[in-house]
Jmol script that loads the backbone (N, CA, C; Angstrom):
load data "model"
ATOM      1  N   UNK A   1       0.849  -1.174   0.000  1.00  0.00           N
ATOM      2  CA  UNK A   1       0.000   0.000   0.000  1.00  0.00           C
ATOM      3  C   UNK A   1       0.887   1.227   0.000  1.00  0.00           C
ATOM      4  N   UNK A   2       0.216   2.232  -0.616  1.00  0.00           N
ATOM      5  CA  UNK A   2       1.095   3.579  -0.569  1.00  0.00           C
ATOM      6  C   UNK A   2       0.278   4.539   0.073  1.00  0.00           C
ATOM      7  N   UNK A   3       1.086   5.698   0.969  1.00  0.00           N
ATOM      8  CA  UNK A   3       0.134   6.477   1.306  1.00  0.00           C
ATOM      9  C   UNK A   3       0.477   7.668   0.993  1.00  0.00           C
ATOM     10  N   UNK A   4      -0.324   8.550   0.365  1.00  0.00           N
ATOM     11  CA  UNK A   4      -0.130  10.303  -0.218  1.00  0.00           C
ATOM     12  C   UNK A   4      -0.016  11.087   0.929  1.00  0.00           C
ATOM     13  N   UNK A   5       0.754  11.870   1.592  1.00  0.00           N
ATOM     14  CA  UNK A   5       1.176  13.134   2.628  1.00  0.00           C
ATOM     15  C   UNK A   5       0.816  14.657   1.918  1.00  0.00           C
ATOM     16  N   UNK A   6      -0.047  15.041   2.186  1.00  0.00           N
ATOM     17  CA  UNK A   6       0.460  16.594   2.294  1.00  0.00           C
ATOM     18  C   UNK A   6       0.559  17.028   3.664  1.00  0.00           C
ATOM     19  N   UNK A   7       1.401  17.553   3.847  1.00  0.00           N
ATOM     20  CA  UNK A   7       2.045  18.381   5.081  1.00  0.00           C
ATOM     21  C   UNK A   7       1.999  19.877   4.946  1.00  0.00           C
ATOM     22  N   UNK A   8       1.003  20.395   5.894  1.00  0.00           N
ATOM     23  CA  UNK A   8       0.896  21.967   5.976  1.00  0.00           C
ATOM     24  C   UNK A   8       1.789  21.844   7.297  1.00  0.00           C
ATOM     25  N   UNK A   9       3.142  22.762   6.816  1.00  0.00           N
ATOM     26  CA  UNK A   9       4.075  23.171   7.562  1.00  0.00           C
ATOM     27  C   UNK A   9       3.807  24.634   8.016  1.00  0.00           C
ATOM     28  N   UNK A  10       3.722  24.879   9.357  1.00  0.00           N
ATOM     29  CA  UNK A  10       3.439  26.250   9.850  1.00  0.00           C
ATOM     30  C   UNK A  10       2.253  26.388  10.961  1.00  0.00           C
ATOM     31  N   UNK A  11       1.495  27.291  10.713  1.00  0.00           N
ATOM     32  CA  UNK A  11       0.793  27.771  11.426  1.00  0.00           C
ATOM     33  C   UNK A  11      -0.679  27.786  10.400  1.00  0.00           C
ATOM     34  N   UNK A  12      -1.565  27.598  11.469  1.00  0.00           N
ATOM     35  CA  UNK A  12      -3.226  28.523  10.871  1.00  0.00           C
ATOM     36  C   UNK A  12      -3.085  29.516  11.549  1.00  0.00           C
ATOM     37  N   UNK A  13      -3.203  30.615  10.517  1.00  0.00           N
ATOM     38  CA  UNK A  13      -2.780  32.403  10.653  1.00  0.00           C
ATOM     39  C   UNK A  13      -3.875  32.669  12.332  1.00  0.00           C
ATOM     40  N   UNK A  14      -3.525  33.509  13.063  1.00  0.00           N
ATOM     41  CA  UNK A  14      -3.905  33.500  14.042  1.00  0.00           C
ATOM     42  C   UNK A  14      -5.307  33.711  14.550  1.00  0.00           C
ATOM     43  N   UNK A  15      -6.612  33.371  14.791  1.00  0.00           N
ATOM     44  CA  UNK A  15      -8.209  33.647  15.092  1.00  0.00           C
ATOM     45  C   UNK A  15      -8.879  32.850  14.299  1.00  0.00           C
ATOM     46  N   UNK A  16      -7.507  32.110  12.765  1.00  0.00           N
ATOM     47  CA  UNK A  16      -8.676  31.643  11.702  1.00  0.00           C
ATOM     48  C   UNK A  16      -8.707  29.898  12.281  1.00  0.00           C
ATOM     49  N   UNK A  17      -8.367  29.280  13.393  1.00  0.00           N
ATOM     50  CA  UNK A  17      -8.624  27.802  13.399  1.00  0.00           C
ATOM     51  C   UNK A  17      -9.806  27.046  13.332  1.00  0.00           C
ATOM     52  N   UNK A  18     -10.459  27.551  13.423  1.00  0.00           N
ATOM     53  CA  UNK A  18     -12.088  27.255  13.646  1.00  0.00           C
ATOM     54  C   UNK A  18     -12.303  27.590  12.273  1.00  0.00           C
ATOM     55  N   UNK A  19     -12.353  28.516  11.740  1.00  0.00           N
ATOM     56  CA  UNK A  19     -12.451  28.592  10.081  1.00  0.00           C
ATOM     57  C   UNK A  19     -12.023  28.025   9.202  1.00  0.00           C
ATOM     58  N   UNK A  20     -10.655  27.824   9.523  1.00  0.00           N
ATOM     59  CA  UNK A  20      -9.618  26.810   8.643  1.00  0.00           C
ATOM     60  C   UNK A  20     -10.055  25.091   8.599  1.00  0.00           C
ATOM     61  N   UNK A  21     -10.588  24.641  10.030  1.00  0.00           N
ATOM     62  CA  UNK A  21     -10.876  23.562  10.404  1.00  0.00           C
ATOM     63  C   UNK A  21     -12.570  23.216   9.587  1.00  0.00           C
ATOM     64  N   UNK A  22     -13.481  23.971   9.719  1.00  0.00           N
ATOM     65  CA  UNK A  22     -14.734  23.510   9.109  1.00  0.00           C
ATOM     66  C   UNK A  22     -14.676  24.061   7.526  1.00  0.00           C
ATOM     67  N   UNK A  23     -14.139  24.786   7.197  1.00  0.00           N
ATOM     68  CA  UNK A  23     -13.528  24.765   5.857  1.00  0.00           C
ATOM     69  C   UNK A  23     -13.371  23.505   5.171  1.00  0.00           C
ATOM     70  N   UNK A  24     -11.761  22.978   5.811  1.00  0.00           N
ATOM     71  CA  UNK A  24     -11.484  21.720   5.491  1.00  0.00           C
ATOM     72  C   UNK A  24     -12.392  20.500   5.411  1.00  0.00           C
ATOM     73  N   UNK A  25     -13.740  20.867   6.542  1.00  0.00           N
ATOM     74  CA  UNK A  25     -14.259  19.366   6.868  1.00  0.00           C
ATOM     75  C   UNK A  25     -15.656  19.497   5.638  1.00  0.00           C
ATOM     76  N   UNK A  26     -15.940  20.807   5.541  1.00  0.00           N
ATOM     77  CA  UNK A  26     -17.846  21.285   4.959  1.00  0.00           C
ATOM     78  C   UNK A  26     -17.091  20.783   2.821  1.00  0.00           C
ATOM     79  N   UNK A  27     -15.455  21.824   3.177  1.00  0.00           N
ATOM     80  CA  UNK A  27     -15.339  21.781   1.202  1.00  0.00           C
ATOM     81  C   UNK A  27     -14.585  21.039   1.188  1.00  0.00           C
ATOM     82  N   UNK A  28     -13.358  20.626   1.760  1.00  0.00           N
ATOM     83  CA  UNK A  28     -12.326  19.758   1.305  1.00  0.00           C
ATOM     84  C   UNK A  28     -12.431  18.291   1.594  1.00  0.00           C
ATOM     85  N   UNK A  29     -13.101  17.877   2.432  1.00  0.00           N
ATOM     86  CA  UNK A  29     -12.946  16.537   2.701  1.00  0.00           C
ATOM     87  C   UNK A  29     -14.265  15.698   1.531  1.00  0.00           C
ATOM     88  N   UNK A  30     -15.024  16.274   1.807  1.00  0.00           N
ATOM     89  CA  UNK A  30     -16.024  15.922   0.657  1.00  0.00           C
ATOM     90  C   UNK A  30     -15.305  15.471  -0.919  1.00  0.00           C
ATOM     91  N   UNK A  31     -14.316  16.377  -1.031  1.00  0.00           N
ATOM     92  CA  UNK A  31     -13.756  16.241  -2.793  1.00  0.00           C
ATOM     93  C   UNK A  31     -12.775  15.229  -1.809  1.00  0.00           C
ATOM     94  N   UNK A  32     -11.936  15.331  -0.969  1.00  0.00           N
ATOM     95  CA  UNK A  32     -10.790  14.240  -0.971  1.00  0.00           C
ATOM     96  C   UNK A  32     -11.389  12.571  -0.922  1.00  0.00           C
ATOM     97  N   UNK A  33     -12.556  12.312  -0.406  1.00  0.00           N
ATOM     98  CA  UNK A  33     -13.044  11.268  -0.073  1.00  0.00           C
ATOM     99  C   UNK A  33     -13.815  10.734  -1.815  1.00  0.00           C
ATOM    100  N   UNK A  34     -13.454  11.314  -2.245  1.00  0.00           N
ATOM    101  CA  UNK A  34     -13.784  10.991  -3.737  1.00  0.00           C
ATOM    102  C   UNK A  34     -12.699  10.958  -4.988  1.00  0.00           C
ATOM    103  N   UNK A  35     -11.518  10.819  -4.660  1.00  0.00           N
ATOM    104  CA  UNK A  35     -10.306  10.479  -4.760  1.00  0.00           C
ATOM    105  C   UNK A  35     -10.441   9.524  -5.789  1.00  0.00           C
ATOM    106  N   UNK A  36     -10.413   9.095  -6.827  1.00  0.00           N
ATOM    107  CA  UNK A  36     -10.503   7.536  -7.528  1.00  0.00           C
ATOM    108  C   UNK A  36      -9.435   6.471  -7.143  1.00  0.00           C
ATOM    109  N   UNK A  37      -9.465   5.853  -6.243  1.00  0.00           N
ATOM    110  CA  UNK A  37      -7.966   4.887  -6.006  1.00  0.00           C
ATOM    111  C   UNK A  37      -8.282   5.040  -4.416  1.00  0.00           C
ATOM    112  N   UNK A  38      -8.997   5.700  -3.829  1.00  0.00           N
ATOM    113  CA  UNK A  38      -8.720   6.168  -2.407  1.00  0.00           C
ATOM    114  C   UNK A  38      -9.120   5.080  -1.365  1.00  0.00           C
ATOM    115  N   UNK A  39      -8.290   4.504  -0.730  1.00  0.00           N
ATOM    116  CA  UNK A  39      -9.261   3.665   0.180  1.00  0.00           C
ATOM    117  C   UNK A  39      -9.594   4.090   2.063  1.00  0.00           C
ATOM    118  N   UNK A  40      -8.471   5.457   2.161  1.00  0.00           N
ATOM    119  CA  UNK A  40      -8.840   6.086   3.348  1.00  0.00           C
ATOM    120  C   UNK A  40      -8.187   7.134   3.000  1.00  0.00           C
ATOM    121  N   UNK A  41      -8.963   7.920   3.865  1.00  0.00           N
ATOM    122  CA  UNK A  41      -8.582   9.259   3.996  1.00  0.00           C
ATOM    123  C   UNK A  41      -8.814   9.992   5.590  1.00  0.00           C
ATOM    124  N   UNK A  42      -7.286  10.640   6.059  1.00  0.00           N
ATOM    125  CA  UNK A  42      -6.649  11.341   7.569  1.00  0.00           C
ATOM    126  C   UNK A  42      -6.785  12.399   7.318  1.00  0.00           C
ATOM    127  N   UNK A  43      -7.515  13.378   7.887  1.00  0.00           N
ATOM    128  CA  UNK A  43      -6.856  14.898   8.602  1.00  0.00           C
ATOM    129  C   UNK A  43      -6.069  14.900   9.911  1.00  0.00           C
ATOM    130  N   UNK A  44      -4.869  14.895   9.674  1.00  0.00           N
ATOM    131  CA  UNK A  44      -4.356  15.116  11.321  1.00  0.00           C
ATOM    132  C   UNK A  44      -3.632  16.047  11.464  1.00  0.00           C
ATOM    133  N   UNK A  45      -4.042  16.388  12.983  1.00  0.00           N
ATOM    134  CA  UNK A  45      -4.103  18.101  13.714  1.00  0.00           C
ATOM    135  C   UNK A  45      -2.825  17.616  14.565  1.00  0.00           C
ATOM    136  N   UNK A  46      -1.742  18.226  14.620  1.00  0.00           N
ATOM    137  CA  UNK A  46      -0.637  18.213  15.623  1.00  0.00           C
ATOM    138  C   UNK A  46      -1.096  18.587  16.739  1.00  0.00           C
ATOM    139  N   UNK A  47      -1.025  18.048  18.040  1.00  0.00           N
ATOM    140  CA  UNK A  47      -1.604  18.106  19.073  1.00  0.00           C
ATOM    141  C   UNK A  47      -0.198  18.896  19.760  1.00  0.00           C
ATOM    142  N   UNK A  48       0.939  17.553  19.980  1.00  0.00           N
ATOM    143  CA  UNK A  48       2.077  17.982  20.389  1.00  0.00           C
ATOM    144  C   UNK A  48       3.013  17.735  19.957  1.00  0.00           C
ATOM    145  N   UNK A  49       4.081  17.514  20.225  1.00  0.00           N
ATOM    146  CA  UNK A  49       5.282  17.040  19.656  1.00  0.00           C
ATOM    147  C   UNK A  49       6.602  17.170  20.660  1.00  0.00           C
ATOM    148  N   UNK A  50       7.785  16.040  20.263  1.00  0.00           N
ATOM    149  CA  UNK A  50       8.755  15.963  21.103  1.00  0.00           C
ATOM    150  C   UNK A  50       9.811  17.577  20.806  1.00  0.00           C
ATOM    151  N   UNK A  51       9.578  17.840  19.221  1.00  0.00           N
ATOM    152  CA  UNK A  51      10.390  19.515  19.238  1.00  0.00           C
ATOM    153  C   UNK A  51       9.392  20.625  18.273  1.00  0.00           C
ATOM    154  N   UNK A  52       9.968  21.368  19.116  1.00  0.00           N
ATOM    155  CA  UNK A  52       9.501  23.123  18.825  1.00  0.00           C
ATOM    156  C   UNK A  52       9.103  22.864  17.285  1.00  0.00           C
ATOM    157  N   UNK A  53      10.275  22.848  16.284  1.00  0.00           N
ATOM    158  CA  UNK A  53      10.002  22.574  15.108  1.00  0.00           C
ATOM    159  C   UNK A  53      10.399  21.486  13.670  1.00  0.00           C
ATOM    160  N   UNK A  54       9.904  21.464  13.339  1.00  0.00           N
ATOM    161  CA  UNK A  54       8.576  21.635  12.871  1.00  0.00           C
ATOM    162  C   UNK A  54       7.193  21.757  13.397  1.00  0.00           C
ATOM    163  N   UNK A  55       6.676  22.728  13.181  1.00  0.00           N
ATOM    164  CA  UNK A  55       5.226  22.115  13.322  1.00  0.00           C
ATOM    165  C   UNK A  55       4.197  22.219  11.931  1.00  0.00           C
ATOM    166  N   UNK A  56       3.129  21.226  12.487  1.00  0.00           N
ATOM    167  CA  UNK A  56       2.508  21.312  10.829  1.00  0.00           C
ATOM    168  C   UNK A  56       1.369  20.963  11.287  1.00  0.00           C
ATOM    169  N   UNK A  57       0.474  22.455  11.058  1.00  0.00           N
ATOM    170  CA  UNK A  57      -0.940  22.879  11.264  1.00  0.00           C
ATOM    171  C   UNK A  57      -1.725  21.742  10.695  1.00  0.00           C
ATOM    172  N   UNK A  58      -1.074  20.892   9.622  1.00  0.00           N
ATOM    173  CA  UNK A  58      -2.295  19.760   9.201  1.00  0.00           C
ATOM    174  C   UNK A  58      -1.469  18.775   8.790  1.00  0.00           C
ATOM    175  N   UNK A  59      -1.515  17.694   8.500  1.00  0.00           N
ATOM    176  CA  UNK A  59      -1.336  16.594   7.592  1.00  0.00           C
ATOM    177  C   UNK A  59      -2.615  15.935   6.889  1.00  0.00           C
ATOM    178  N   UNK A  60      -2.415  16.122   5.623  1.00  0.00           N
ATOM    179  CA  UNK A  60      -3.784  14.629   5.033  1.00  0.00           C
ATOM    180  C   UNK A  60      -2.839  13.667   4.374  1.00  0.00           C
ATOM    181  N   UNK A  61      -3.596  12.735   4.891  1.00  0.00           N
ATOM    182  CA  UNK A  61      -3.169  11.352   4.456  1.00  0.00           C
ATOM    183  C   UNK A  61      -4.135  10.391   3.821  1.00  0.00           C
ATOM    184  N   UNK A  62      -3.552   9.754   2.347  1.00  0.00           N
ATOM    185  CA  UNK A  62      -4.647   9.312   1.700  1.00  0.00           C
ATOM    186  C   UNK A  62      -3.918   8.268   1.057  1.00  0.00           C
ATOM    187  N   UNK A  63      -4.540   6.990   1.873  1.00  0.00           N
ATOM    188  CA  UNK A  63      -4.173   5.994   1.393  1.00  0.00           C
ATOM    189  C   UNK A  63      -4.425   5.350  -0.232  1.00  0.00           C
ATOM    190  N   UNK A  64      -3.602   4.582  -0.229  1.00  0.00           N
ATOM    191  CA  UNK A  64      -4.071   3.815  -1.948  1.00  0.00           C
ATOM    192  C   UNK A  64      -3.717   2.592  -1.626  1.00  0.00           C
ATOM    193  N   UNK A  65      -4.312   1.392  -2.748  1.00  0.00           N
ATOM    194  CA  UNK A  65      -3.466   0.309  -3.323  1.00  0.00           C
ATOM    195  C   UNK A  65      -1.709   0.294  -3.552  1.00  0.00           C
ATOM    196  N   UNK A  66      -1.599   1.257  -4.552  1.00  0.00           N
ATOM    197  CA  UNK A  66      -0.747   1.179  -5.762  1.00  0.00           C
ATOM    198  C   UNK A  66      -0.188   2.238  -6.241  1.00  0.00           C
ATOM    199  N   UNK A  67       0.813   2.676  -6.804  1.00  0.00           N
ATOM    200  CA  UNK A  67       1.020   3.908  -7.128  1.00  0.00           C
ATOM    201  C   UNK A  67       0.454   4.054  -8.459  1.00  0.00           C
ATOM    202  N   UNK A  68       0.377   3.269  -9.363  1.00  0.00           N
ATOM    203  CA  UNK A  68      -0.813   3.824 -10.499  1.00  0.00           C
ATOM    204  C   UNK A  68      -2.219   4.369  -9.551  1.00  0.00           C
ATOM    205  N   UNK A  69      -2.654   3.788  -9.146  1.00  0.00           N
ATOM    206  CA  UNK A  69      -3.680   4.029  -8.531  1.00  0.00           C
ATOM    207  C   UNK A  69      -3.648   5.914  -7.783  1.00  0.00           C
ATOM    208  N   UNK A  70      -2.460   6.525  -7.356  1.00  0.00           N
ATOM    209  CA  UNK A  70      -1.884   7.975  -6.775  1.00  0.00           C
ATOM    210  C   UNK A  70      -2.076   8.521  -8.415  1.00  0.00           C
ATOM    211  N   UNK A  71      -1.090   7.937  -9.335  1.00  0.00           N
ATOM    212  CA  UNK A  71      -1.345   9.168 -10.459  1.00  0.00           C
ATOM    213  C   UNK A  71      -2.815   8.967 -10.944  1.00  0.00           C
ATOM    214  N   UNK A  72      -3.328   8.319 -10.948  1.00  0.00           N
ATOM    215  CA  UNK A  72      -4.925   8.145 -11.431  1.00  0.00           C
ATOM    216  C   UNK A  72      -5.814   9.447 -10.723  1.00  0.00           C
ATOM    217  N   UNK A  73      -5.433   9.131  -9.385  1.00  0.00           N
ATOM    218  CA  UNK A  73      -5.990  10.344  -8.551  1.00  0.00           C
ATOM    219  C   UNK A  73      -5.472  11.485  -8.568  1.00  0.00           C
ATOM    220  N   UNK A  74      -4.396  11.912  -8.905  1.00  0.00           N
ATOM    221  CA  UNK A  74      -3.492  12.616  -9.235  1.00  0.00           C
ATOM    222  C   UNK A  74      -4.230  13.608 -10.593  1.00  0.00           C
ATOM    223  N   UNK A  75      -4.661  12.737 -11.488  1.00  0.00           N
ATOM    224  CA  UNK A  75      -4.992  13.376 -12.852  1.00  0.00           C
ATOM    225  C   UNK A  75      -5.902  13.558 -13.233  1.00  0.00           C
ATOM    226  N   UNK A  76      -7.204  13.500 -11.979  1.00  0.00           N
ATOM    227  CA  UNK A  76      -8.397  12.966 -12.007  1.00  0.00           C
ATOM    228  C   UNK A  76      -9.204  14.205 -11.713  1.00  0.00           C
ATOM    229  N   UNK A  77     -10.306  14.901 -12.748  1.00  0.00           N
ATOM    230  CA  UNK A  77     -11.391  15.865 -12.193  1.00  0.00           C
ATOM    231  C   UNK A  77     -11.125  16.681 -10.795  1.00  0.00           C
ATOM    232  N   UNK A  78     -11.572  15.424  -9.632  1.00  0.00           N
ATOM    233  CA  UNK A  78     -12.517  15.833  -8.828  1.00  0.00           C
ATOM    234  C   UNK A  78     -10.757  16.588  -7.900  1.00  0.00           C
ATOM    235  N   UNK A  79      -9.877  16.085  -8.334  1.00  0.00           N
ATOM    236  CA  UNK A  79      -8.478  16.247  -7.378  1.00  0.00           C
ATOM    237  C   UNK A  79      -8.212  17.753  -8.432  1.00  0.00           C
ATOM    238  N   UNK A  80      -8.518  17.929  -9.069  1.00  0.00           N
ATOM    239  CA  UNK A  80      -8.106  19.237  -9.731  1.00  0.00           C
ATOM    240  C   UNK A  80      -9.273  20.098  -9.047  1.00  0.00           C
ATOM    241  N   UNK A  81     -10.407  19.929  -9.452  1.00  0.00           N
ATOM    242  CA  UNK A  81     -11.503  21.187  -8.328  1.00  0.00           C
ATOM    243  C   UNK A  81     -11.093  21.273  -6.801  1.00  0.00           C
ATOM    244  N   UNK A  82     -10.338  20.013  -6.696  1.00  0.00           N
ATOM    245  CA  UNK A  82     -10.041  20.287  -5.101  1.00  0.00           C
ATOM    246  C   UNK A  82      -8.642  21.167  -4.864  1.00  0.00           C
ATOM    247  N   UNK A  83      -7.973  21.036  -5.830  1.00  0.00           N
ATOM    248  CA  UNK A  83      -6.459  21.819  -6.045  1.00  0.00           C
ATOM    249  C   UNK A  83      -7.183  23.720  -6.218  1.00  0.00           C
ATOM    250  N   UNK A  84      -8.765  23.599  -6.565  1.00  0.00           N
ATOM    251  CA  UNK A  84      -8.828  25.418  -6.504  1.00  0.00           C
ATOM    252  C   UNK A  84      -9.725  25.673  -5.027  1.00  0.00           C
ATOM    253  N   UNK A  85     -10.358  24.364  -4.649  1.00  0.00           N
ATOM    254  CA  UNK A  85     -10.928  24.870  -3.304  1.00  0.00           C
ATOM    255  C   UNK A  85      -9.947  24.943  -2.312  1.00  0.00           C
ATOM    256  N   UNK A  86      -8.819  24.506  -2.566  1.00  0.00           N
ATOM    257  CA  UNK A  86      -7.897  24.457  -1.479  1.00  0.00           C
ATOM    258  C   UNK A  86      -7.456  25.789  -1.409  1.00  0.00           C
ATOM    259  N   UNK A  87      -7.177  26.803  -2.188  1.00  0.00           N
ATOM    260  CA  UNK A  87      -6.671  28.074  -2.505  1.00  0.00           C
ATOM    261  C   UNK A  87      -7.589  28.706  -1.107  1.00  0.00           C
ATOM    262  N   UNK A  88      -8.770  28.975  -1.119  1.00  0.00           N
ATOM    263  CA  UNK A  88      -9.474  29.604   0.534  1.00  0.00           C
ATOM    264  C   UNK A  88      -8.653  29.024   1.327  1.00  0.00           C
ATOM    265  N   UNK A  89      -8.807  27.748   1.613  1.00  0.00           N
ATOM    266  CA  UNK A  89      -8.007  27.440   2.849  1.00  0.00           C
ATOM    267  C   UNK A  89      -6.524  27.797   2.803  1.00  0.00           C
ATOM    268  N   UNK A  90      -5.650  27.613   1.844  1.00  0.00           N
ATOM    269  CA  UNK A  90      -4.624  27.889   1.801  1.00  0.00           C
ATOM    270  C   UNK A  90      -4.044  29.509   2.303  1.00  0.00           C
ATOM    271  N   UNK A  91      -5.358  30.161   1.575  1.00  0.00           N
ATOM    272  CA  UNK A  91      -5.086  32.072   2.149  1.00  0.00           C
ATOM    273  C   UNK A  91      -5.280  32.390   3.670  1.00  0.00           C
ATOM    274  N   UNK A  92      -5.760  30.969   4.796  1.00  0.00           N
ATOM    275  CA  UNK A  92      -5.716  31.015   6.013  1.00  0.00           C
ATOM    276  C   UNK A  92      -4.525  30.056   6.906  1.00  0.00           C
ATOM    277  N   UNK A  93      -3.664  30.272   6.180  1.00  0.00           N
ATOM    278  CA  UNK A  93      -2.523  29.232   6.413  1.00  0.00           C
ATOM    279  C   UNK A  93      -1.116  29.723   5.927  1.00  0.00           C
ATOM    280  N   UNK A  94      -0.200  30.271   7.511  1.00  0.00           N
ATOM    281  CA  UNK A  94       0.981  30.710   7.133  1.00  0.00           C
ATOM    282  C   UNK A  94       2.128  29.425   7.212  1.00  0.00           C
ATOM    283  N   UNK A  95       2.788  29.077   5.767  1.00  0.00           N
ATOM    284  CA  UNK A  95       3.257  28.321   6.239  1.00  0.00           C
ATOM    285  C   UNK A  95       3.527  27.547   5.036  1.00  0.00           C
ATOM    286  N   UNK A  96       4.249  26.408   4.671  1.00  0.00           N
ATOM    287  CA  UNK A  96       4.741  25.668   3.375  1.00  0.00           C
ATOM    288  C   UNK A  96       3.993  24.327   3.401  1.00  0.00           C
ATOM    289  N   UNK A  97       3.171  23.785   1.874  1.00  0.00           N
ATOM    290  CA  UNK A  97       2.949  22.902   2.019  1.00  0.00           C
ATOM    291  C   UNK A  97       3.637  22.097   0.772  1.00  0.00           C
ATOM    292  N   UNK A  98       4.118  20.629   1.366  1.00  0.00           N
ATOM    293  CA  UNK A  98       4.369  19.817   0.042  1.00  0.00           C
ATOM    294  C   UNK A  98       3.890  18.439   0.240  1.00  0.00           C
ATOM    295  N   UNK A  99       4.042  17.905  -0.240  1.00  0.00           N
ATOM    296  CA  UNK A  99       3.592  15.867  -0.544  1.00  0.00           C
ATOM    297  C   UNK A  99       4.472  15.051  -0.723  1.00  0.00           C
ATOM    298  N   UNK A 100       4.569  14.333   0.100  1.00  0.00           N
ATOM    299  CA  UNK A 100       5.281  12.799   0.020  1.00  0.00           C
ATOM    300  C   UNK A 100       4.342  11.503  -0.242  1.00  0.00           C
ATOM    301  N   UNK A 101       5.084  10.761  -0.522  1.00  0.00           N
ATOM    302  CA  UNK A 101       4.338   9.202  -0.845  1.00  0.00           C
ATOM    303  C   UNK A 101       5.142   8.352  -0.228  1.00  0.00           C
ATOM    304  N   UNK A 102       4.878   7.554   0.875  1.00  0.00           N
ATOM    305  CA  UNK A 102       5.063   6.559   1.516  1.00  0.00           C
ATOM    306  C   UNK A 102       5.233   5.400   1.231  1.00  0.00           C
ATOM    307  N   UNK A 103       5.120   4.179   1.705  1.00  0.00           N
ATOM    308  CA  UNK A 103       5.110   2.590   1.021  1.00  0.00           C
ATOM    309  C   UNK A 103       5.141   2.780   2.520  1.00  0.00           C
ATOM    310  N   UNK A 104       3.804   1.431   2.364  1.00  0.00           N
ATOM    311  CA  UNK A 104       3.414   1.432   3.880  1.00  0.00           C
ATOM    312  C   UNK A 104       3.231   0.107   4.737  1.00  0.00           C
ATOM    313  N   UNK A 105       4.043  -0.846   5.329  1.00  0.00           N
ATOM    314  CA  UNK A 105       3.301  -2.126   5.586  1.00  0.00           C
ATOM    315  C   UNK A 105       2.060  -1.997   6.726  1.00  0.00           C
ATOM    316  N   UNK A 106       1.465  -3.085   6.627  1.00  0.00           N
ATOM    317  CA  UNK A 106       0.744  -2.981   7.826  1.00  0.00           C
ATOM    318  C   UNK A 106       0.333  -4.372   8.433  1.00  0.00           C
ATOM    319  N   UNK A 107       1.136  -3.715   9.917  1.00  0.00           N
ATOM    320  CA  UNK A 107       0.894  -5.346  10.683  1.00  0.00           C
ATOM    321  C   UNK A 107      -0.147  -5.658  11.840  1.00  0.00           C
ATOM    322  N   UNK A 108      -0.766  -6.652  11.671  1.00  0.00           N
ATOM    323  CA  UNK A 108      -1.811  -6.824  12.877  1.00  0.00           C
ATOM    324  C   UNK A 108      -1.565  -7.109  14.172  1.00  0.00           C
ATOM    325  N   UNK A 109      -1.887  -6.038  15.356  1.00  0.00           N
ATOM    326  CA  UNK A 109      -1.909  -6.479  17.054  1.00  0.00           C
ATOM    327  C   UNK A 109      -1.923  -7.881  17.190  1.00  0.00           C
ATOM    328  N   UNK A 110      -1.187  -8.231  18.221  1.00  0.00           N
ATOM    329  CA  UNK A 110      -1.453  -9.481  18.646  1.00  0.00           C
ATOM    330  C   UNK A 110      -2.839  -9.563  19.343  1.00  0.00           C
ATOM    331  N   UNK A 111      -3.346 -10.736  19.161  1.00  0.00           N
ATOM    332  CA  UNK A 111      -4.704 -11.233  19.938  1.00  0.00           C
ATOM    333  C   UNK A 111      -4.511 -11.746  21.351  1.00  0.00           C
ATOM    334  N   UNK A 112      -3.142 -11.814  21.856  1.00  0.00           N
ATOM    335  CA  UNK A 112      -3.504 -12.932  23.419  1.00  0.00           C
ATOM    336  C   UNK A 112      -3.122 -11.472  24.583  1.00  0.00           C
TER     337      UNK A 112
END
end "model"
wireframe off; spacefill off
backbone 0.3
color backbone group
């Protein structure tokens, strides 16, 4: 499995978190969860961390199969309308964002 990163490095500009946050959940998550290839999709909020910096006001994480399956979504409609709704949220967000792709195993808890 592979998993897609964007990392908002920085801050949500200061009063807008509550704006920035139902933003993300009312316009953006709606188009990310429609992803073609997608089989989950993370918003995660940095709570804390062991150092000062980095910090990064968001991470989404969006799992796949396959990496055909990333450029599919990659080249796909609904990921391009989401590349201009992101622009609002982005104008409430000081700070750098880019994307990584992972390779991800995943192992199951023990049962006893």
């Amino acid at each position: 499995m592979f998993i897609r990163c964007a990392f908002f490095q920085g801050q949500v500009k200061p009063g807008m978190e509550d704006a920035f946050n139902r933003y993300i959940r009312e316009n953006l998550v709606p188009l990310w969860t429609r992803f073609p290839g997608a089989q989950e999709v993370r918003v995660l909020r940095q709570v804390e961390s062991d150092v000062n910096d980095p910090h990064f006001g968001m991470v989404l994480s969006v799992r796949y199969p396959s990496r055909e399956a990333i450029e599919i979504a990659l080249a796909s409609e609904v990921r391009m309308k989401s590349k201009e709704v992101s622009k609002d949220m982005i104008a409430m967000f000081d700070g750098t964002v880019f994307h990584t792709v992972f390779s991800a195993d995943e192992y199951a808890l023990p049962t006893d």
